[in-house]
N, C-alpha and C positions, 0 to 999 in steps of 0.2 A: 835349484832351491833346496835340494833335498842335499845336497853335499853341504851348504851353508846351514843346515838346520843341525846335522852333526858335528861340524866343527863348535857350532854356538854350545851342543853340548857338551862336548872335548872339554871346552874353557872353562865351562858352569863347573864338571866334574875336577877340574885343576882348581879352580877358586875354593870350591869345598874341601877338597886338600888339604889346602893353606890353613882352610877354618880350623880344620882336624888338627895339623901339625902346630898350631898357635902356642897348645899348651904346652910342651916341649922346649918350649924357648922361657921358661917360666924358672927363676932361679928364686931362690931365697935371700933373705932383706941378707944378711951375711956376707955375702956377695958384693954388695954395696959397701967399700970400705965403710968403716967403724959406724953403721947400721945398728950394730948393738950395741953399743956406746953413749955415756950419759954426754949432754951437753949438744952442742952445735955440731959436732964432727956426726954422732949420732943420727941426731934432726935431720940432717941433711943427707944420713946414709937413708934413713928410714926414706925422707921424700922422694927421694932419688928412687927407691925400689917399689914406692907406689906409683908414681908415675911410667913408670916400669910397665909395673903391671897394668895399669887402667889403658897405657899404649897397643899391649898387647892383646885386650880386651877389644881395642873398638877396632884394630886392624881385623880379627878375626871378624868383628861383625860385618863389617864392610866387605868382607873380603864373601861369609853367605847371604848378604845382601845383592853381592854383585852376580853371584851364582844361581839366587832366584830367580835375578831379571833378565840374565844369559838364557835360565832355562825355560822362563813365559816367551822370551822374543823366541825362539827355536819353535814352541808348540805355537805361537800365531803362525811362523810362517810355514809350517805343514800343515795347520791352519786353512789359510790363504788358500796355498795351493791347491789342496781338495775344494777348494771353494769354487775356482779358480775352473777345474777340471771339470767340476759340477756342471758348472755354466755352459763350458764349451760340449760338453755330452748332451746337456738340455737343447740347445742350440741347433746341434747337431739333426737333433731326432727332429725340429721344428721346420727346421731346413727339410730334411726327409719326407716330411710329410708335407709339407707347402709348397715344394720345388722351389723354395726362395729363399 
């Protein structure tokens, strides 16, 4: 359980990564054929490089969204497992002292 609680982390810290490196991928409306341009060619450079961008925006969320939930399932199942241990230690000593 304890090697699957560190892998879950490995991935949560690769996901936040992603979040990190998002902005990097972030280019300027210019970029966008004739983005700075009056008219239609323009409009549609501009559109083009906000949709761009708001792309780049909710991948990034998604991506420390997914690294939260990677990193709460990893803490329930060390969690668990101390839970888990608890029990059988409890158990143990009831056993011990009952002979049952």
């Amino acid at each position: 359980m304890e090697q699957l609680a560190d892998h879950l982390h490995i991935a949560a810290d690769a996901l936040a990564a992603v979040d990190r490196s998002m902005s990097a991928l972030t280019v300027p409306a210019g970029a966008f054929a004739a983005a700075d341009d009056a008219g239609l060619p323009g409009r549609v450079g501009r559109q083009l490089h906000a949709h761009w961008s708001a792309v780049l925006t909710a991948r990034a969320h998604e991506a420390a969204d997914a690294a939260a939930r990677l990193t709460d399932l990893a803490e329930a199942i060390r969690e668990t497992k101390r839970d888990y241990a608890e029990t059988d230690e409890s158990v143990a000593r009831h056993v011990e002292r009952t002979g049952r």
